[in-house]
DRENNUSE-182007 format. One record per residue (C-alpha): residue number from 1; chain; x, y, z. Coordinates in steps of 0.5 Angstrom, whole numbers, plus 2048, in hexadecimal, padded with zeros to 3 digits. Example, Ala and Ser with C-alpha at 12.3 -4.5 7.8 and 13.67 -1.06 7.14 Angstrom:
<site num="1" chaine="A" east="819" north="7F7" up="810"/>
<site num="2" chaine="A" east="81B" north="7FE" up="80E"/>
This chain:
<site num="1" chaine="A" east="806" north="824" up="7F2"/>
<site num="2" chaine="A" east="803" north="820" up="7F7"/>
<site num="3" chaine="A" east="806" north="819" up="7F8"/>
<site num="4" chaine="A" east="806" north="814" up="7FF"/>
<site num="5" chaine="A" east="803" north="80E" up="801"/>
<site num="6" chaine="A" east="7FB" north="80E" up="805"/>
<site num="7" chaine="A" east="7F8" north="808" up="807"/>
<site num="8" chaine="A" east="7F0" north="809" up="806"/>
<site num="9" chaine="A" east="7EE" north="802" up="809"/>
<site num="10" chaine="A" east="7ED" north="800" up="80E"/>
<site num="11" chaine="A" east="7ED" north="806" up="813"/>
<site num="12" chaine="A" east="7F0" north="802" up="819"/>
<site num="13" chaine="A" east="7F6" north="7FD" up="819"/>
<site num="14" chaine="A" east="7F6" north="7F9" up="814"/>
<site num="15" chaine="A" east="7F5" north="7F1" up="814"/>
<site num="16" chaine="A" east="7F9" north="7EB" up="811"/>
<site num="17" chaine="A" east="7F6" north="7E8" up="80B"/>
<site num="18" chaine="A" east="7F1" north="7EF" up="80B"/>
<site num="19" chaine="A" east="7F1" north="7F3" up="805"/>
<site num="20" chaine="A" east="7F4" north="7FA" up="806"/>
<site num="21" chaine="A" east="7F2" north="800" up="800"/>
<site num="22" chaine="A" east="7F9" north="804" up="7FE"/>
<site num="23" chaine="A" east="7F8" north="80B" up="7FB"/>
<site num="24" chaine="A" east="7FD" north="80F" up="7F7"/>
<site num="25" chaine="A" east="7FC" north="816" up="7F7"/>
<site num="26" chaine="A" east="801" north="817" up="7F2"/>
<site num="27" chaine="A" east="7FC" north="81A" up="7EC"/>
<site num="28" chaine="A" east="802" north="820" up="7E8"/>
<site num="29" chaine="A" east="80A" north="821" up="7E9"/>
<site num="30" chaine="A" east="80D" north="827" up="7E8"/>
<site num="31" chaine="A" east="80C" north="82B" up="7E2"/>
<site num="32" chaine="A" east="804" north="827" up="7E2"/>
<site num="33" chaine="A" east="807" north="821" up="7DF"/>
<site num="34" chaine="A" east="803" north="81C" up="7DD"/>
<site num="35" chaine="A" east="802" north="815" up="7DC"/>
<site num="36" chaine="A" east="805" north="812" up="7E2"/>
<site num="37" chaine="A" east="806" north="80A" up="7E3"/>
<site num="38" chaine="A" east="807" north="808" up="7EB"/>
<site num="39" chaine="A" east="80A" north="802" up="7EF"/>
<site num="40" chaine="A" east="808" north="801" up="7F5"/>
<site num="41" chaine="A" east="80C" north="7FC" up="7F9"/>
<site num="42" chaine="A" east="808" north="7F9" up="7FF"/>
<site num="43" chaine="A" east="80F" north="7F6" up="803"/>
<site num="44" chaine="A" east="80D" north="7EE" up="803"/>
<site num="45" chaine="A" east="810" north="7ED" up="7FC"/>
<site num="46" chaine="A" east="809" north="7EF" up="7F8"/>
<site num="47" chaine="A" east="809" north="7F4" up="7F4"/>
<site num="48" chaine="A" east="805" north="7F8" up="7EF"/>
<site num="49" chaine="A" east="804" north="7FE" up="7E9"/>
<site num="50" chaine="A" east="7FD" north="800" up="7EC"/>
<site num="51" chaine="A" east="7FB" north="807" up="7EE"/>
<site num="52" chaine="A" east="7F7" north="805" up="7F4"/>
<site num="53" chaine="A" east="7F8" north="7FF" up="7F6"/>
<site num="54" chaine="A" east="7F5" north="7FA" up="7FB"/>
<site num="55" chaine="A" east="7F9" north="7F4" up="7FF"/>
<site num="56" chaine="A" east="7FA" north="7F0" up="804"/>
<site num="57" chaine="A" east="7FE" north="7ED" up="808"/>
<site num="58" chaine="A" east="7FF" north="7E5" up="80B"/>
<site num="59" chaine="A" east="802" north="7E7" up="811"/>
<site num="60" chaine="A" east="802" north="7EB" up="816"/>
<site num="61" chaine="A" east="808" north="7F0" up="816"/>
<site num="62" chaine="A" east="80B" north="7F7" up="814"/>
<site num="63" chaine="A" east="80B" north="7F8" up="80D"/>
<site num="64" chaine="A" east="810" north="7FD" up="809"/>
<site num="65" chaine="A" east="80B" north="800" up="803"/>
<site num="66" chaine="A" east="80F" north="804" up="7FE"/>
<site num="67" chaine="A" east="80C" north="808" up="7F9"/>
<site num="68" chaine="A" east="810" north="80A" up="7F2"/>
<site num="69" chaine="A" east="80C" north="80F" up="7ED"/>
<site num="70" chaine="A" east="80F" north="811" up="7E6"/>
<site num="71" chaine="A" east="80C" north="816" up="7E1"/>
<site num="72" chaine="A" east="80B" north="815" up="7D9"/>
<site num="73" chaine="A" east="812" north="819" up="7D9"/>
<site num="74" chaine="A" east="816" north="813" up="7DD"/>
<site num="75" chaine="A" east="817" north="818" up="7E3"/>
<site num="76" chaine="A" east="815" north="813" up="7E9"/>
<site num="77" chaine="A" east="815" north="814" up="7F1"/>
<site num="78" chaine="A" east="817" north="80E" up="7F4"/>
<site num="79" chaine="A" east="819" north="80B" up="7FA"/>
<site num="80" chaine="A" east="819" north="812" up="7FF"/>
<site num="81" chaine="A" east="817" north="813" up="806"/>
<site num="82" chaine="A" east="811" north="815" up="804"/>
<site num="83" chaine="A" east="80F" north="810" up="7FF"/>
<site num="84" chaine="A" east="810" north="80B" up="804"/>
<site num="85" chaine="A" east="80B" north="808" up="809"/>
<site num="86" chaine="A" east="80C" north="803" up="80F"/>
<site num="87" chaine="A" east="804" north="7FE" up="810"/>
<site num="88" chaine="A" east="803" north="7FA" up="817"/>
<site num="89" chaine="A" east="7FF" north="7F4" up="815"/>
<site num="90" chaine="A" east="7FC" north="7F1" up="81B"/>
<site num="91" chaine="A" east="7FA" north="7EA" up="81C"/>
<site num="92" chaine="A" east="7F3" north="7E8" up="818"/>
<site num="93" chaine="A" east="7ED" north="7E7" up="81D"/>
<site num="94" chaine="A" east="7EC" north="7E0" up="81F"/>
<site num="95" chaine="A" east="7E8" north="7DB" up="81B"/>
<site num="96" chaine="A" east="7E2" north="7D9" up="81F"/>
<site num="97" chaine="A" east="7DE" north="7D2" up="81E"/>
<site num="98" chaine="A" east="7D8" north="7D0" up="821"/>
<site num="99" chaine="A" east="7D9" north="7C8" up="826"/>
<site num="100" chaine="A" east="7D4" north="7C5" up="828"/>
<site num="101" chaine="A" east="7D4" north="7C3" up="82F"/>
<site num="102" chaine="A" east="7D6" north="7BE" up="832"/>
């Protein structure tokens, strides 16, 4: 059973307002159950039911992420050490505009 949190994009510290692409490794659970259904909690009161979600978030700050994960069986793993991720968001890059001269 592979089950945890992997953050594909982007690579270095993400940006507010900046999309991120979350990854669940989740693919059988024990005993090769199937039909697995995921829950993904993102820590700013977003969630979805995505396997591979992308997000982002309008603020900077830190961000707990939760993952929770159930098979066709109704055995679910949810909300232990491992499933559970901690994302630095940092100031967006600023916004230039062109003046002219005075």
């Amino acid at each position: 059973n592979k089950f945890g949190i992997h953050i594909l994009e982007p690579t270095d510290l993400p940006k507010a307002k900046e999309l991120i692409q979350f990854s669940s490794a989740s693919t059988t659970f024990y005993g090769g159950a199937s039909g697995l259904s995921w829950a993904w909690d993102f820590g700013d009161s977003t969630a979805t039911s995505t396997q591979n979600p992308s997000h982002s978030y309008s603020t900077p700050g830190t961000y707990l992420v939760k993952l929770g994960v159930c098979d066709s069986s109704s055995y679910c793993c949810l909300d232990a050490k491992a499933r559970q991720k901690s994302v630095q968001i940092s100031l967006p890059f600023p916004e230039w505009k062109e003046i002219s001269p005075f």
